[in-house]
C-alpha positions in Angstrom: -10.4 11.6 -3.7 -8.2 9.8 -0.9 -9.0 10.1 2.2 -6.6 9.4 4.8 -7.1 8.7 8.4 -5.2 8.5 11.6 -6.1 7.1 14.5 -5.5 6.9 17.6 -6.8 3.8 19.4 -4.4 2.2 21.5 -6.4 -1.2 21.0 -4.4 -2.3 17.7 -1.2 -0.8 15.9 -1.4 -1.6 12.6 -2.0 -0.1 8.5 -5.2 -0.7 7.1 -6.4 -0.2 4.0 -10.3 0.2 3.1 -12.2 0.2 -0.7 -14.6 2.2 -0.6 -15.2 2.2 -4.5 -17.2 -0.6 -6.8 -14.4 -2.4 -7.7 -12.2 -5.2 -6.2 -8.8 -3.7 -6.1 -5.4 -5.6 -5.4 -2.6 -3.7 -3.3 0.8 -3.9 -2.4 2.8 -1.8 0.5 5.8 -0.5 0.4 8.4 0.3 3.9 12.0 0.7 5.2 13.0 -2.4 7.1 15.8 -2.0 8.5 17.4 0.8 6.6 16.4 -0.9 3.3 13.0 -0.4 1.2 11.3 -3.4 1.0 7.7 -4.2 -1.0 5.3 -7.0 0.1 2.2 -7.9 -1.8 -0.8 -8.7 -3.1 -3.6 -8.0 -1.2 -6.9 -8.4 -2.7 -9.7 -6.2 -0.9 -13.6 -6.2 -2.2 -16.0 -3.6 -2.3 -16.5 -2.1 0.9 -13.8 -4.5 2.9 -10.6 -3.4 4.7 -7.2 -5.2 4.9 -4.6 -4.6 7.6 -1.9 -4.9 5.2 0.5 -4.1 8.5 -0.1 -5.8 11.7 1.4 -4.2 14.8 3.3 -1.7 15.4 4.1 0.9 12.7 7.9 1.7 12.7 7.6 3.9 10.0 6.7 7.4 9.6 5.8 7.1 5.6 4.1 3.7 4.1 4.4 3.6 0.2 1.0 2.0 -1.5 0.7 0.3 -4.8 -3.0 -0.4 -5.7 -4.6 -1.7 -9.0 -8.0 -2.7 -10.1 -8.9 -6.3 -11.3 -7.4 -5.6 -14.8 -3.9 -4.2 -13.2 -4.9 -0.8 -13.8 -2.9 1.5 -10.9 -5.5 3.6 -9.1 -3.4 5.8 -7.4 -0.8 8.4 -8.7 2.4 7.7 -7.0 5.5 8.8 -7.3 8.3 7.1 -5.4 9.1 3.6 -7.8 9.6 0.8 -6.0 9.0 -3.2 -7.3 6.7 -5.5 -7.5 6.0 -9.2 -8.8 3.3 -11.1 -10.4 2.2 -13.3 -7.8 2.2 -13.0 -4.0 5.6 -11.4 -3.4 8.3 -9.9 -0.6 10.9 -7.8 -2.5 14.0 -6.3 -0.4 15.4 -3.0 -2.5 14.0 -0.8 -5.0 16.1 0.0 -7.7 16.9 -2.3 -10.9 13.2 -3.9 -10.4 13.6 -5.0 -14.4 17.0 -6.5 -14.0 16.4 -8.7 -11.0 13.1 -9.8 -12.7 10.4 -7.8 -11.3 8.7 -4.6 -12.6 9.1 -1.0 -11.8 5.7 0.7 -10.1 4.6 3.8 -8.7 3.7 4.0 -5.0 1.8 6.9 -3.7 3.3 8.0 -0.4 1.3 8.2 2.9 2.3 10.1 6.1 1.1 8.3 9.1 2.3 11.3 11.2 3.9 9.0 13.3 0.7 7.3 15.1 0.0 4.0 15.8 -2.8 3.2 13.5 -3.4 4.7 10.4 -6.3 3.6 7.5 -6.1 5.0 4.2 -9.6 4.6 2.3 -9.9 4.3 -1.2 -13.3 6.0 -2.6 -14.4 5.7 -6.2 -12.8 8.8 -7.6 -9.5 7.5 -7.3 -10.6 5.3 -9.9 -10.1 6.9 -13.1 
């Protein structure tokens, strides 16, 4: 189960992500930047750590996560495809991920509700 979070401390704006499961997992976000979709990644978060994968400000309503476990694994059902790369990566667009050299993955979709910090926790029955 996902459980999602907002909150509304005016201390920090940002996206955070937190594993709550036994596993390391490795993310990747996905937003629109000025107009266009763009997909930034990998973070790596341990057992029990949290990553603010955003920092500031969010400018957008709906935040796409990508998250795999240590063998590449996705861990989340999602169904808006967006790209990603092997390594450490900033993509701008979503469509012909194959063509332009990257691969094709399903992000979940996450409704911030428009606040200014939002945490999405990962627990270990989103593992399957």
């Amino acid at each position: 189960m996902i459980l999602l979070m907002g909150l509304t401390f005016s201390a920090r704006a940002e996206f955070s992500i937190c594993n709550q499961s036994f596993d390391v997992v490795n993310v990747a976000i996905g937003q629109d930047v000025g107009g266009e979709f763009e997909t930034e990644g990998w973070w790596t978060i341990g057992t029990n750590q949290c990553a603010s994968v955003i920092k500031g400000e969010l400018f957008n309503r709906y935040i796409y996560v990508y998250a795999t476990d240590v063998f590449g694994q996705p861990i989340l059902d999602g169904l808006t495809d967006m790209c990603i790369g092997p390594k450490r990566f900033t993509i701008t667009g979503i469509d012909d991920c194959w063509q332009r050299g990257y691969q094709a993955a399903g992000f979940f979709e996450v409704d911030t509700k428009e606040v200014e910090r939002w945490t999405l926790f990962l627990s270990p029955s989103d593992f399957n």
